[in-house]
C-alpha positions as CSV (number, residue, x, y, z in Angstrom):
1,X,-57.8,-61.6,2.1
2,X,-57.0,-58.1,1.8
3,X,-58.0,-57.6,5.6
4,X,-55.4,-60.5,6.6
5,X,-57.5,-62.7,7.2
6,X,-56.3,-66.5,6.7
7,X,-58.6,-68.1,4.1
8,X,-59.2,-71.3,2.1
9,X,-59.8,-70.4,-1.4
10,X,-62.0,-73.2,-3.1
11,X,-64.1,-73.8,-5.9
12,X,-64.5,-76.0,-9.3
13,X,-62.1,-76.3,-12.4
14,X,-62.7,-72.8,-14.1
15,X,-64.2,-70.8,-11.7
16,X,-61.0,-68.8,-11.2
17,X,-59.3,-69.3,-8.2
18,X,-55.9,-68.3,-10.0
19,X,-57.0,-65.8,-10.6
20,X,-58.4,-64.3,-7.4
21,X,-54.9,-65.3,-6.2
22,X,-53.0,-63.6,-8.8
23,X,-55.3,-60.8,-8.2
24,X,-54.6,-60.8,-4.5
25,X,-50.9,-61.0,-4.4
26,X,-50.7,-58.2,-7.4
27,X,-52.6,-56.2,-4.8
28,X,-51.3,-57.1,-1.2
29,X,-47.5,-57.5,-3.0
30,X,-46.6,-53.8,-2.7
31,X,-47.1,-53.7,1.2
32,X,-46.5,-57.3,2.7
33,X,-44.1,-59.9,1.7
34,X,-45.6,-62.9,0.4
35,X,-44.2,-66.4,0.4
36,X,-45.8,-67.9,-2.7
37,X,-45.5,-71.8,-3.0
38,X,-47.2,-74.6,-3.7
39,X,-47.6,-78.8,-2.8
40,X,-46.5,-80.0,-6.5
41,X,-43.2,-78.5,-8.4
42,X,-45.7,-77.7,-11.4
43,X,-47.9,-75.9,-9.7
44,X,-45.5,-73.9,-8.0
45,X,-44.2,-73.2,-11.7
46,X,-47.5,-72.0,-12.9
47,X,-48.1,-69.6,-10.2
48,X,-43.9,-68.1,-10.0
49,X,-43.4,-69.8,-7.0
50,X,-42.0,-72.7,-5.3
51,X,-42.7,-75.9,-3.6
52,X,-43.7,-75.7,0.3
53,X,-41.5,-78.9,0.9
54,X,-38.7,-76.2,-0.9
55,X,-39.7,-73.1,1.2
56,X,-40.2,-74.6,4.4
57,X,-37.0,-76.7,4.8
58,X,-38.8,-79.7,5.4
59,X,-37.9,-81.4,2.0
60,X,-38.7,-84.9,1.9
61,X,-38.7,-84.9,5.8
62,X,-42.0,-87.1,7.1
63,X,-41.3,-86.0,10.9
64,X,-39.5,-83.6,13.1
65,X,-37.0,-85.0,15.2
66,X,-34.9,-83.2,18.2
67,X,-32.4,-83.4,15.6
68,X,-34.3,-81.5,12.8
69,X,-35.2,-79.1,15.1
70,X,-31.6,-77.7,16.6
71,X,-30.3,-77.5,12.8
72,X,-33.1,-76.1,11.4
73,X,-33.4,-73.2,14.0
74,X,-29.6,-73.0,13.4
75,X,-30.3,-72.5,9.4
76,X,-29.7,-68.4,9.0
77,X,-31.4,-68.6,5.9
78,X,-34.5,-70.3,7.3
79,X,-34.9,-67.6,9.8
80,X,-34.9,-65.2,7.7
81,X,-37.0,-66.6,5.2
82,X,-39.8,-67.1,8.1
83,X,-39.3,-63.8,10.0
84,X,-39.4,-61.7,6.5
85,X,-42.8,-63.6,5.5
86,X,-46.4,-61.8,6.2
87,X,-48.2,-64.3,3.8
88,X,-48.2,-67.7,3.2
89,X,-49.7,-69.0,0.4
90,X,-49.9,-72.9,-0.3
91,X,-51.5,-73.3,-3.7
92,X,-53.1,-76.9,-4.7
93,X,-53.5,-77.7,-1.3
94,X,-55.8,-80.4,-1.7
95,X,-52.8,-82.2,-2.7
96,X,-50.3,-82.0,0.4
97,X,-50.6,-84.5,3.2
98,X,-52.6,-83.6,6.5
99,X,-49.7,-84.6,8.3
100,X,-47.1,-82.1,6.3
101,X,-50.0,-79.1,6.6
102,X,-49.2,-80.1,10.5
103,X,-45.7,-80.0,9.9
104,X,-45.6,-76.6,8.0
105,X,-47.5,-75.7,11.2
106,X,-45.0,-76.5,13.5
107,X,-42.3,-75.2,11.6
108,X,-43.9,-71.7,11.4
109,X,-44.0,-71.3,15.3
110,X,-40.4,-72.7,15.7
111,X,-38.8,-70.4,13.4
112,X,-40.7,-67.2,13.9
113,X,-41.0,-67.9,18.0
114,X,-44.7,-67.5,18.4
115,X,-47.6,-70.0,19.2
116,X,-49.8,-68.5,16.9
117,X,-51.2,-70.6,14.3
118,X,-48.4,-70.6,11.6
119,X,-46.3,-68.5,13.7
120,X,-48.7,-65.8,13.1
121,X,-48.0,-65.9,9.1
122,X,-50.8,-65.2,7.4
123,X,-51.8,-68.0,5.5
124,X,-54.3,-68.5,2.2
125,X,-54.9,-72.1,0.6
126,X,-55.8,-72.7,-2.3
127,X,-57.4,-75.7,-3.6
128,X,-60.3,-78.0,-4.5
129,X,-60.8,-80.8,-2.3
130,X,-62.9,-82.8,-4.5
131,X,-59.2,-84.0,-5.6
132,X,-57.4,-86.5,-4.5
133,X,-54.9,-86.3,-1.7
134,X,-51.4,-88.1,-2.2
135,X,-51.0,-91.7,-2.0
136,X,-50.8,-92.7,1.7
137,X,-48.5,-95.8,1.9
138,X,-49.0,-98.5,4.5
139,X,-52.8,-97.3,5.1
140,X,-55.7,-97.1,3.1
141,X,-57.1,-94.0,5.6
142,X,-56.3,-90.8,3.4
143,X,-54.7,-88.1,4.5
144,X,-57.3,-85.2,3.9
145,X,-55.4,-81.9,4.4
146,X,-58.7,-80.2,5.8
147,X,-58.7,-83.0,8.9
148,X,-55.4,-82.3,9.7
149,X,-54.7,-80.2,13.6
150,X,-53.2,-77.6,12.1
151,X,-56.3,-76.6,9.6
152,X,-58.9,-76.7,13.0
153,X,-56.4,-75.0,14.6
154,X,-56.4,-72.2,12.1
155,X,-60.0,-71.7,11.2
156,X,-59.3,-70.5,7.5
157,X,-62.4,-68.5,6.2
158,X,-63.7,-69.8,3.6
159,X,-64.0,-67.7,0.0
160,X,-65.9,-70.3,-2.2
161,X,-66.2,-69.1,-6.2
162,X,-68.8,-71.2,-8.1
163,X,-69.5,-69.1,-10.9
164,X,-67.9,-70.9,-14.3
165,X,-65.0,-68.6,-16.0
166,X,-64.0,-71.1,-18.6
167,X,-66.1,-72.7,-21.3
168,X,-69.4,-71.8,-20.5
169,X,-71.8,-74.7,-21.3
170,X,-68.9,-77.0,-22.1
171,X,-70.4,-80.1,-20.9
172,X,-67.5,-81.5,-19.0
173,X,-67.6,-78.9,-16.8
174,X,-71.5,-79.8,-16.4
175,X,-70.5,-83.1,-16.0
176,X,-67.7,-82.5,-13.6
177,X,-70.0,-80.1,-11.2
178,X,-72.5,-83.1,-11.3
179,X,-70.1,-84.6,-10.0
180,X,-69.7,-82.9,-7.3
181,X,-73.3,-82.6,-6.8
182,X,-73.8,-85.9,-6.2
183,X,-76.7,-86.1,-9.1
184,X,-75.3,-86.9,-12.4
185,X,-78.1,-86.8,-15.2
186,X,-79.2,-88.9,-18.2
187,X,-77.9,-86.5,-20.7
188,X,-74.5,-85.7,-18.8
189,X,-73.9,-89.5,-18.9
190,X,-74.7,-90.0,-22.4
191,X,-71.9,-87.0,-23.1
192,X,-69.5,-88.8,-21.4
193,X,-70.0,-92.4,-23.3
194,X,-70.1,-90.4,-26.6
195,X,-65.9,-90.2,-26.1
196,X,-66.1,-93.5,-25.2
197,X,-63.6,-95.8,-27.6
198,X,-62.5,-92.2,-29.3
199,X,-59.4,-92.2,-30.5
200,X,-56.6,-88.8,-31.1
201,X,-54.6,-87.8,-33.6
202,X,-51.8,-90.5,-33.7
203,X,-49.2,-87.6,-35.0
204,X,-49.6,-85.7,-31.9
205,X,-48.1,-85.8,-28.4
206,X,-51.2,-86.7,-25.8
207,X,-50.6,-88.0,-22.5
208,X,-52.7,-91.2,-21.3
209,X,-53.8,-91.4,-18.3
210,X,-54.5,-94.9,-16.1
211,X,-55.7,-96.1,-12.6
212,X,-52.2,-98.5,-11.9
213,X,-48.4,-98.3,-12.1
214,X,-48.3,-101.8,-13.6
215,X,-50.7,-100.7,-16.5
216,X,-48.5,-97.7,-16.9
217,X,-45.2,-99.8,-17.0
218,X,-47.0,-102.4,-19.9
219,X,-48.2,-99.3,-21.7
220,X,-44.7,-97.4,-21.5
221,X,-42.8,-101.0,-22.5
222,X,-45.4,-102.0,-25.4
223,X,-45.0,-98.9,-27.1
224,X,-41.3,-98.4,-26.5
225,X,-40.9,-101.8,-28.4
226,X,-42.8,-100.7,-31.3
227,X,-40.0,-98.0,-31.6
228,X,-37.4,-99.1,-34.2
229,X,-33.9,-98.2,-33.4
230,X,-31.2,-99.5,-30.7
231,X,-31.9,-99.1,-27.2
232,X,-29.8,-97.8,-24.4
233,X,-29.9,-98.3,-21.1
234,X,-29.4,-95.7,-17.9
235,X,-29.2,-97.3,-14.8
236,X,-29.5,-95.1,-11.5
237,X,-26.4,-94.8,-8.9
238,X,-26.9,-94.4,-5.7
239,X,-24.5,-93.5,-3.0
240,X,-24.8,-93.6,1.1
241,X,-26.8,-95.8,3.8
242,X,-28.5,-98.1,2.0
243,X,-32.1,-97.7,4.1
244,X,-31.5,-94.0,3.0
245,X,-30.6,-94.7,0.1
246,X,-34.2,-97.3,-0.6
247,X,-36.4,-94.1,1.5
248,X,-34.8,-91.6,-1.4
249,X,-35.4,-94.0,-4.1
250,X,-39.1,-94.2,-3.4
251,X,-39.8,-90.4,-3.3
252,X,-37.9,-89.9,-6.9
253,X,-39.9,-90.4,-9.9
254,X,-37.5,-91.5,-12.0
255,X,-37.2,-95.4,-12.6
256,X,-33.8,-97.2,-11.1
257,X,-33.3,-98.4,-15.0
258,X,-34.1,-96.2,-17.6
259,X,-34.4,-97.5,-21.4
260,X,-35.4,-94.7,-24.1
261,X,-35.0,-95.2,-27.8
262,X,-34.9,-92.1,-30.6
263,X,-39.1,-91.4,-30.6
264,X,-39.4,-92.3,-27.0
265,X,-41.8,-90.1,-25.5
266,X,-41.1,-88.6,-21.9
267,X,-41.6,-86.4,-19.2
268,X,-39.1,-84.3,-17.0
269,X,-39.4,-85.6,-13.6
270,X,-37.4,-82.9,-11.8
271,X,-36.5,-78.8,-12.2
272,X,-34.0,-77.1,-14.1
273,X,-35.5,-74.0,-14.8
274,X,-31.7,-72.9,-16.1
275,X,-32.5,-75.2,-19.1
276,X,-35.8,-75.0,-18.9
277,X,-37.6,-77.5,-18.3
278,X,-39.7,-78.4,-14.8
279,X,-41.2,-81.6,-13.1
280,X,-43.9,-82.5,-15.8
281,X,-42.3,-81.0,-19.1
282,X,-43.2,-83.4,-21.8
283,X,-41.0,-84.2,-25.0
284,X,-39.9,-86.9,-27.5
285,X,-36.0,-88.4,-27.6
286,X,-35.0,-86.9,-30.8
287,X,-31.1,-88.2,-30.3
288,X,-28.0,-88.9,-28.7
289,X,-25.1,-86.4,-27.6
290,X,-22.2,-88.1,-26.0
291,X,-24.3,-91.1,-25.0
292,X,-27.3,-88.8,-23.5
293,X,-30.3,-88.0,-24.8
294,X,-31.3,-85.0,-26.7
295,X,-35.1,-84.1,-25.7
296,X,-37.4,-81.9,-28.4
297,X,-40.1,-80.1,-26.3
298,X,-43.1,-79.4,-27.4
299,X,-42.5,-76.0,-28.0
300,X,-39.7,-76.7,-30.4
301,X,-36.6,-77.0,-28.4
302,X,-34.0,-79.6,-28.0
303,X,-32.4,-80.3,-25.1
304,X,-29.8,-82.3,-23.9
305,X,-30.0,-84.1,-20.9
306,X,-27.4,-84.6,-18.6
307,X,-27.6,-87.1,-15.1
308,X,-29.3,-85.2,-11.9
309,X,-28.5,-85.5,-8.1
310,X,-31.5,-85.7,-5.5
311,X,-29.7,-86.2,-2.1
312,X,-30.7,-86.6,1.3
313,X,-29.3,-84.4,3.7
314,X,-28.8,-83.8,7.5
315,X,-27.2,-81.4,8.9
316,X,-25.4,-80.6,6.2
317,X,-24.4,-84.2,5.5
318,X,-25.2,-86.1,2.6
319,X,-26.8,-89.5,4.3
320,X,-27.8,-91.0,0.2
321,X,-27.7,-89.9,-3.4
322,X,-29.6,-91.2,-6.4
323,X,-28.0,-90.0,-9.7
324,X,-30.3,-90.7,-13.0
325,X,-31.3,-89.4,-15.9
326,X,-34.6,-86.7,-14.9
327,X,-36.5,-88.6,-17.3
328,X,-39.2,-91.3,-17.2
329,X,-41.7,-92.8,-20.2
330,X,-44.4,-90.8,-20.4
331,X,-46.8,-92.1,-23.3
332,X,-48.6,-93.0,-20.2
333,X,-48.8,-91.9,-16.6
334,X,-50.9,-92.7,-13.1
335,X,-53.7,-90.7,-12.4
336,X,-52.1,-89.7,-9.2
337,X,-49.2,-88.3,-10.8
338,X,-51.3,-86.3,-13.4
339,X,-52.5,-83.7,-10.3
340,X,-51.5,-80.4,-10.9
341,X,-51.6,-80.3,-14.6
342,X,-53.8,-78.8,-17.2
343,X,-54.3,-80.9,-20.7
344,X,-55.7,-79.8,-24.0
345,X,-56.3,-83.4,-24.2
346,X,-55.7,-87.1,-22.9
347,X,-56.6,-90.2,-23.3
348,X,-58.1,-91.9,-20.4
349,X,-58.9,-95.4,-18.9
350,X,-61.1,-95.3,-16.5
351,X,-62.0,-99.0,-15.7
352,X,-59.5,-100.2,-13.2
353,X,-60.2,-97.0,-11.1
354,X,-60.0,-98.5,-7.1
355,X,-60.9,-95.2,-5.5
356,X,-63.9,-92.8,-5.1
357,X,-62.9,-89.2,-7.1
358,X,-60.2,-91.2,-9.1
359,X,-62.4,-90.1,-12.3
360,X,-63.0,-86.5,-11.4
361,X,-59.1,-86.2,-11.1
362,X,-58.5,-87.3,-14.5
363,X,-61.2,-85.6,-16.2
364,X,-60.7,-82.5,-14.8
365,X,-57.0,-82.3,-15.8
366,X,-58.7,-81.8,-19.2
367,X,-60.3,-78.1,-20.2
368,X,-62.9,-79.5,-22.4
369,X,-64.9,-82.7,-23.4
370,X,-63.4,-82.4,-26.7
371,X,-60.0,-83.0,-25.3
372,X,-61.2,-86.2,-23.6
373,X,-60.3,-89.9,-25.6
374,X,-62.4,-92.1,-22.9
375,X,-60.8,-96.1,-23.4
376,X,-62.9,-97.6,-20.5
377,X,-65.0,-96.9,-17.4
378,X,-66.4,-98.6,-14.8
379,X,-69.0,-98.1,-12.2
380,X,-66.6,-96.6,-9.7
381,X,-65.2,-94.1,-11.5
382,X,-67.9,-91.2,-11.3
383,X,-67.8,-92.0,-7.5
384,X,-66.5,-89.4,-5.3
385,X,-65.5,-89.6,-1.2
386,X,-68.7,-89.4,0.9
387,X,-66.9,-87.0,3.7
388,X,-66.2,-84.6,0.7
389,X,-69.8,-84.2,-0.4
390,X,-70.4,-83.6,3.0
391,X,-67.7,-81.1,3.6
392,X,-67.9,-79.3,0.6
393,X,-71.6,-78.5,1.5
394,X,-70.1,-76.8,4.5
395,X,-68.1,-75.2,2.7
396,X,-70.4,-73.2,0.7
397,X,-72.6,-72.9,4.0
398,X,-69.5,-70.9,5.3
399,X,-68.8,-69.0,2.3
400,X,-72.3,-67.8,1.8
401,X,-72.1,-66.1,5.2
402,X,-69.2,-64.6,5.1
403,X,-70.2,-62.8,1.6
404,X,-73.5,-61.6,3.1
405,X,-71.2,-59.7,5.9
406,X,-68.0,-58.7,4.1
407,X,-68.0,-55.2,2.1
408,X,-66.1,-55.7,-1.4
409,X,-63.0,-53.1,-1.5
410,X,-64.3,-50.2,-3.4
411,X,-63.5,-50.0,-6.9
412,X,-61.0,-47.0,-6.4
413,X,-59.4,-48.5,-3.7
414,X,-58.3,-51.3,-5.8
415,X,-58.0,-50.5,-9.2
416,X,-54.6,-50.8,-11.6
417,X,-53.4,-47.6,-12.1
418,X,-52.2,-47.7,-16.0
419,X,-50.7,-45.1,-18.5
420,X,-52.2,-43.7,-20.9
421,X,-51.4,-46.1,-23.5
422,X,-51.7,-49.2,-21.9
423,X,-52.6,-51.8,-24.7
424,X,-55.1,-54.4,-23.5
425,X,-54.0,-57.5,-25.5
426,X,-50.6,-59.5,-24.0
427,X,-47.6,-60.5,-26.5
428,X,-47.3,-64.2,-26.5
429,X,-44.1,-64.9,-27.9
430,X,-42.9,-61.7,-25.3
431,X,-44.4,-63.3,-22.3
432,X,-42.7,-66.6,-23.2
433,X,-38.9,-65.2,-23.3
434,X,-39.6,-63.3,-20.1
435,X,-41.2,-66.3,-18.7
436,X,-37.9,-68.2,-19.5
437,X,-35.6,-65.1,-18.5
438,X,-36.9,-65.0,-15.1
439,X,-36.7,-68.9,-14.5
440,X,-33.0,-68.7,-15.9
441,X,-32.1,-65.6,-13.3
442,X,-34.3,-67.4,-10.6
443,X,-31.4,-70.6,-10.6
444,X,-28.9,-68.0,-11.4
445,X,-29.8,-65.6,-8.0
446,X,-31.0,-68.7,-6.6
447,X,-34.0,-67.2,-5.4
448,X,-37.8,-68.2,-6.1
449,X,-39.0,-66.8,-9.6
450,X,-41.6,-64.5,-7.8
451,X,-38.6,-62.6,-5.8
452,X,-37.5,-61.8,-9.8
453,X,-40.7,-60.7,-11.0
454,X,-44.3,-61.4,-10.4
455,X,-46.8,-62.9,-13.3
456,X,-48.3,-59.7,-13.0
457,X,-44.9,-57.5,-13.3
458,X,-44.3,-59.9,-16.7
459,X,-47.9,-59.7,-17.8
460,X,-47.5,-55.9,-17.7
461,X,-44.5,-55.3,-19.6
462,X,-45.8,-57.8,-22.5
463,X,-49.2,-55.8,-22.8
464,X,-46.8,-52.3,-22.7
465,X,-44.6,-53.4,-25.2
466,X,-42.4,-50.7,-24.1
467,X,-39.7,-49.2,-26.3
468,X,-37.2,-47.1,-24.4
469,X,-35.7,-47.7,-20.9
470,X,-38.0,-44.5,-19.7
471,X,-41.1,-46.4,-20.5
472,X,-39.6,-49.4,-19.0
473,X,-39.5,-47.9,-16.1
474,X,-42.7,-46.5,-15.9
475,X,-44.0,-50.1,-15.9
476,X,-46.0,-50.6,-12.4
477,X,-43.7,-52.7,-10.3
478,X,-40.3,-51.8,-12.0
479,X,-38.7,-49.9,-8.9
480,X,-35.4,-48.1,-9.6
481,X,-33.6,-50.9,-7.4
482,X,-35.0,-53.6,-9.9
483,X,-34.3,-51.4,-13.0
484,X,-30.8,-51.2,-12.1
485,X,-30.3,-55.0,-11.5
486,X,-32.5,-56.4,-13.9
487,X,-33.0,-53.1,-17.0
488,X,-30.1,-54.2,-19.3
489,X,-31.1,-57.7,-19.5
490,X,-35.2,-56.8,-19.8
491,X,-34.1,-53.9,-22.2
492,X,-31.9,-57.0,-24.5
493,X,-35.1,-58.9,-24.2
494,X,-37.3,-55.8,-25.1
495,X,-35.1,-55.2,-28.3
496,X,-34.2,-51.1,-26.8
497,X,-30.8,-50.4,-27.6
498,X,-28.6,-48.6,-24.3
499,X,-29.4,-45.0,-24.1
500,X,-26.8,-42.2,-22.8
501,X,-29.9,-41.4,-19.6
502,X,-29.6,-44.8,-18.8
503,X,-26.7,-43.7,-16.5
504,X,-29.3,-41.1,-14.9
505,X,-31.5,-43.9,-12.8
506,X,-32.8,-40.6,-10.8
507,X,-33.5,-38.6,-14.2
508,X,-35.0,-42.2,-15.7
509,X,-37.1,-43.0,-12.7
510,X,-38.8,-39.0,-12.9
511,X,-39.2,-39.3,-16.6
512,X,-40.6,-42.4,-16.6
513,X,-43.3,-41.7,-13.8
514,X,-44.1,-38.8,-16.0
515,X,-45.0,-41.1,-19.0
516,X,-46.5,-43.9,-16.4
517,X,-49.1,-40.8,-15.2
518,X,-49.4,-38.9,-18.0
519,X,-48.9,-36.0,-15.5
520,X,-46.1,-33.5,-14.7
521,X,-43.5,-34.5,-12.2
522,X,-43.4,-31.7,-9.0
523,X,-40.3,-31.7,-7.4
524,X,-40.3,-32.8,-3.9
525,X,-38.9,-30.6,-1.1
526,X,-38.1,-31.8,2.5
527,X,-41.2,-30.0,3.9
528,X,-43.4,-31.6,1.9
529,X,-42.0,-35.1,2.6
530,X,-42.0,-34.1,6.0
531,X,-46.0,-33.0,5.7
532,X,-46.4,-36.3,4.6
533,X,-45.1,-38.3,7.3
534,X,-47.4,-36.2,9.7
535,X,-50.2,-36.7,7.6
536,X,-50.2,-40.6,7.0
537,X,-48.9,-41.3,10.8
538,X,-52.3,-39.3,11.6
539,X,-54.1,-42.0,9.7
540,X,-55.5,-39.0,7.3
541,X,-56.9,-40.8,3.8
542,X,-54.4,-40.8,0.9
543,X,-57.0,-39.2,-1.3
544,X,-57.3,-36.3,1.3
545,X,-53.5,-35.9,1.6
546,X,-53.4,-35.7,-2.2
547,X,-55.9,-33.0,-2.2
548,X,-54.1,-30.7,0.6
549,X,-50.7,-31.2,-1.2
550,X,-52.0,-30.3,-4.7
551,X,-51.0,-33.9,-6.0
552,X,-52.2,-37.1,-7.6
553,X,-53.0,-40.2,-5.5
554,X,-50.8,-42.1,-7.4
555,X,-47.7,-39.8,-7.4
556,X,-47.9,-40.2,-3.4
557,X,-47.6,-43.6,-2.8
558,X,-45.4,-44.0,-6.1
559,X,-43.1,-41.6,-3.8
560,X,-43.7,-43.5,-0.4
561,X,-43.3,-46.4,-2.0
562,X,-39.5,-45.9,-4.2
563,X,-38.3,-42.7,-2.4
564,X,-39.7,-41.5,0.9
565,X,-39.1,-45.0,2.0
566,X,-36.5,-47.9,1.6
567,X,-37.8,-50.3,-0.8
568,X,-37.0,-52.8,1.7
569,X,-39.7,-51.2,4.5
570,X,-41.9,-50.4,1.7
571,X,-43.9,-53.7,2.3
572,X,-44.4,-52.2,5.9
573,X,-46.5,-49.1,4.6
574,X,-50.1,-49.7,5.0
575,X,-52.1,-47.7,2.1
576,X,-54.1,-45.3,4.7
């Protein structure tokens, strides 16, 4: 991945392709500019991303017409956004249609001019195929991402992780990569019927999962009745061409009448991250506020929700608009809609599954067998799609010989340079409000939450804990061009109260790569910026250019990378 290679990162629930990706755009961030996105709005969230449909301008576009084409090449902001990009990462891949892989595909060449694959973008997926790909309607043929053009066209290597980074022994991960081996045992079986008929805590929030809308729908209905209390109605409007206006309705989640009731429990079915809540977020009704509903989060808050817009556009005219409530009943929810999410537990019916891998879906939403409440199965349900078994074992085919001929990075090469008092564990509570700050600035700059900060940039400054705007600063990835648009507001967050140097970005920036290091801080003259230049453009190793200019390693590219160079060509540099 490092090399720029395009790749298809695979493997089972827990053996941490997260983190491998985290891992490789903490590493590749500094010198190329990745586009970071994902097939599903919540997995785009969990990774500080955003959704490919988003990114590449499609939206809920299911072809390219001549039309498409003139205004999208016309869109300034597209063009920018393809010509900046180096990588593209698609996250849960396994989840986006073969024909919108294709379409992604053609998009890339368009906008960046080249008949490359992906315009010549870089591209990484990430995904497990053993799930299922979204619901094809009109055909019972699915849409397999990895049998679309685009993906032969490409020839992603393939990086396959199989070793188990969760609960070891757990037995529904045993279970789930029996599933996937085709041979499930005796004793995995029996594990699996022991949560059979088990029933959760009735005092806490659990999603329940089923096979069928119309299950879903009873389910949702039944136990809304049970509620005591008046009812109110919310009934969508909709504005434009009515065949527009029907095409938009189907591709919203939430329902054309809407009935909640204080103790209704629901999910978010749209983005907000200003309020902060995203597609997925589950809560309870907790009230009424000017006739809308007031939503209490699991974590604590309460919300109130006001009406959302989804609109269909075309050059740059609004063709239909739904307006409802982002909110549907969520005491139960499809299988199909449950991709993407990670449950401490559920509750799960499993015997009206129609599909082969319908059962591997739901239970691996779920991080261990403890957290499974099994209500039925049937004889289907531990099936999983014959062309998968067969793929998969070319998968690890390929992946076993690519890791017999590719040389890991050596450990120096890669390694986190830290300070000297770096402190291992991460602050919670800290990560949360940062978390929160960058999805509020994210809506505010209207920019992706990765171009505010980076998991890894927030990850850092919660395990520092730092306490002045000079340690601040010396936090790996806060350049003196972020400092000075995002330090006051990071500094509030922090608790550090406005010092007089804060004025002094340039006397900050040097006292706070001092503390970063641990080292003094040389001054730099134009002759030894100038031996640099010679140096690198002579492909001479960084190490050995350290060594002839009496400095550290790290003080040289922390100098190519926020002084010698624009910050905005620092992406450019390639680490010699």
């Amino acid at each position: 991945m490092l090399d720029g290679d395009s790749v298809f990162l695979t493997g089972p629930p827990g053996s941490g392709k997260t983190y491998v990706l985290n891992e490789y755009i903490r590493l590749a961030g500094g010198r190329k500019n990745i586009a970071i996105t994902a097939s599903t709005g919540i997995a785009a969230t969990n990774i500080g991303g955003t959704t490919i449909h988003s990114w590449s301008g499609l939206g809920i576009r299911d072809q390219l017409t001549s039309r498409d084409r003139e205004y999208l090449l016309n869109a300034e902001h597209l063009e920018a956004r393809y010509k900046g990009a180096d990588v593209l990462v698609i996250d849960e891949v396994s989840m986006l249609h073969g024909h919108r892989l294709n379409m992604v595909n053609e998009m890339c060449k368009l906008m960046r001019e080249n008949d490359a694959p992906f315009g010549g973008l870089q591209v990484i997926l990430v995904g497990d195929l053993f799930q299922l790909p979204p619901v094809s309607r009109g055909t019972d043929e699915m849409d397999f991402v990895h049998n679309s053009d685009s993906w032969a066209e490409l020839k992603p290597k393939i990086c396959y992780l199989s070793e188990q980074h969760r609960q070891v022994g757990d037995s529904l991960l045993d279970l789930l990569q029996a599933m996937r081996d085709g041979e499930i045992s005796d004793e995995q079986a029996a594990a699996l019927e022991a949560r059979l008929h088990t029933k959760p805590d009735p005092t806490k929030i659990i999603t329940r999962l089923y096979a069928h809308n119309v299950d879903v729908d009873t389910i949702n209905y039944e136990k809304l009745s049970k509620v005591s209390g008046e009812a109110k109605d919310f009934i969508m409007q909709t504005n434009g061409r009515p065949a527009k206006v029907k095409q938009l309705i189907s591709s919203v989640l939430a329902p054309e009448t809407l009935t909640l009731k204080v103790g209704a429990e629901v999910m978010f079915v749209a983005n907000n991250y200003s309020k902060g809540f995203v597609n997925g977020t589950r809560g309870k009704v907790s009230g009424f506020r000017d006739n809308l509903p007031i939503v209490t989060l699991q974590d604590g808050r309460h919300l109130r929700v006001d009406p959302h817009s989804w609109t269909m556009r075309e050059d740059d005219v609004v063709l239909a608009e739904v307006i409802q409530l982002p909110l549907r009943l969520a005491w139960a929810i499809t299988i199909h809609k449950s991709q993407g999410m990670s449950l401490d537990a559920a509750e799960i019916d499993l015997s009206k599954t129609f599909t082969s891998g319908m059962g591997y879906v739901a239970l691996s939403r779920v991080r261990s067998m403890d957290g499974v409440y099994l209500a039925g199965i049937n004889r289907l349900a531990l099936t999983m799609h014959a062309d998968i078994y067969e793929f998969d074992r070319y998968l690890q085919k390929e992946s076993a010989v690519l890791e017999r001929i590719v040389i890991d990075e050596p450990e120096e090469e890669v390694k986190t340079i830290k300070s000297p008092n770096v402190e291992s564990s991460v602050d919670d509570d800290l990560l949360q409000k940062l978390i929160a700050w960058r999805k509020q600035r994210s809506v505010t700059d209207h920019v992706p939450a990765y171009i505010v900060a980076h998991n890894s940039l927030l990850k850092a400054i919660a395990s520092h804990r730092p306490t002045s705007a000079i340690e601040l600063l010396g936090i790996k990835g806060i350049s003196d061009k972020k400092f000075s648009k995002y330090g006051p507001e990071l500094m509030q967050i922090l608790g550090i109260k406005d010092e007089e140097e804060i004025t002094s970005a340039d006397k900050l920036s040097a006292k706070g790569r001092q503390w970063r290091y641990g080292g003094d801080d040389k001054a730099w003259k134009r002759e030894d910026e100038r031996k640099l230049r010679d140096m690198l453009e002579k492909h001479v190793p960084l190490e050995e250019v350290a060594e002839a200019m009496g400095r550290r390693p790290e003080d040289l590219w922390w100098h190519l990378s926020t002084q010698l160079y624009p910050l905005e060509e620092s992406s450019k540099i390639k680490r010699s």
